[in-house]
N, C-alpha and C positions, 0 to 999 in steps of 0.2 A: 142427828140433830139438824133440825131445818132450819137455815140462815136465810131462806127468802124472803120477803116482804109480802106481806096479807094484801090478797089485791088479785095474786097470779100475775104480776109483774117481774121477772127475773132481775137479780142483781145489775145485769151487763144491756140487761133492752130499754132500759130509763129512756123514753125516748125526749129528744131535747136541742132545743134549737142550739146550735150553735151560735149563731149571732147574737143572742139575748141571752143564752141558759145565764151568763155573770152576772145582769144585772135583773132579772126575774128575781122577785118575791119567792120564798118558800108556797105562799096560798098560792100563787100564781102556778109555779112550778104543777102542783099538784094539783089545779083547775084543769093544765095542759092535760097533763096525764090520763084525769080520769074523761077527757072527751077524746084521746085518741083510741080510734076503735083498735082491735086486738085481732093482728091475725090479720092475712093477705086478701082475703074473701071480703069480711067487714070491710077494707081499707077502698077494696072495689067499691062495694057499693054506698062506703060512702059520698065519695067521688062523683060516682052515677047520679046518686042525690042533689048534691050539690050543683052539678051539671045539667039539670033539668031531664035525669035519664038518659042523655045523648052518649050512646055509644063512640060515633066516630066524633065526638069533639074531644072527648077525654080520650079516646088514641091519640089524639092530636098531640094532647100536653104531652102523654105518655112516652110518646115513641113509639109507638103497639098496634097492630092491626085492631080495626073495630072486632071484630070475630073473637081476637083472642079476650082482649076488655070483657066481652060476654061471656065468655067460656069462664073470667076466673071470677066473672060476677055470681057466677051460679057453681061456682065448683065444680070448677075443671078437674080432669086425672091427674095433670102435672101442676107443681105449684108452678109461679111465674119466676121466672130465671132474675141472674144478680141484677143485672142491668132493669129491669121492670118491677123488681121490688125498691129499689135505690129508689126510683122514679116517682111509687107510689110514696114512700117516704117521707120524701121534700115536698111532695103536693100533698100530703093531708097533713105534716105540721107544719105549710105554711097555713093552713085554715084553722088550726088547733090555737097555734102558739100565739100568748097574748103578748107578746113585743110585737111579732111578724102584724099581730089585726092593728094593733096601735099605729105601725109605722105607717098603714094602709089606710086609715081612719085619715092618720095626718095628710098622706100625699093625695087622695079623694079631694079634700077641705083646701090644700093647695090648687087643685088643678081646675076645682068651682070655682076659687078666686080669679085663677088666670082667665077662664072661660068669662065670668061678669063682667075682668074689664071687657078684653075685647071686643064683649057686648057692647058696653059702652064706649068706645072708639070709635067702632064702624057706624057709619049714618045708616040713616033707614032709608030704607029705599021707598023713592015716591018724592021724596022730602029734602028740598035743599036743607042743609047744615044752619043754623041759626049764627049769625054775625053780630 
């Protein structure tokens, strides 16, 4: 008898933010899911994607040699060890998971405002300040 779920998602890989998985929506939930890519390979490349192709900026996030990032973009012999799949984990469902883009949305929308004022505090240069 098969107990898995339709999908080729396994019982135990649900993968899922901890910080949000409580307060996510079911629809939400399952948006996650089905954009997390499947499998260590995808998980590269989509990484790579996202990082405009750059090898060594995504070793950067990684912790990883740029060489190895290529190696297991294109399917490497060895898969990538605990510590570099842990890695790839937390960095593609920070990009997956709709709490994580939400919180990201808001502190963006924050950090415009603080930038605006500043704008507006600082004089212009050329230009004494109006009295």
């Amino acid at each position: 008898m098969n107990t898995n779920p339709a999908g080729g998602v396994r019982k135990g890989k649900v993968q899922r933010c901890e910080r949000h998985h409580a307060h996510l929506t079911p629809e939400q939930l399952a948006e996650s899911a089905a954009r997390f890519p499947a499998g260590h390979q995808a998980q590269v490349v989509f990484l790579l994607a996202r990082h405009n192709n750059s090898a060594p900026l995504l070793a950067v996030f990684l912790g990883a040699s740029a060489r190895a990032v290529r190696r297991h973009a294109r399917r490497g012999f060895l898969p990538p060890g605990p510590r570099l799949r842990r890695a790839l984990w937390r960095r593609v469902l920070d990009l997956v998971c709709p709490g994580c883009l939400a919180d990201r949305a808001v502190e963006e929308a924050r950090q415009s405002e603080r930038d605006a004022r500043r704008a507006a505090r600082r004089p212009v240069r050329g230009r004494a300040p109006d009295h």
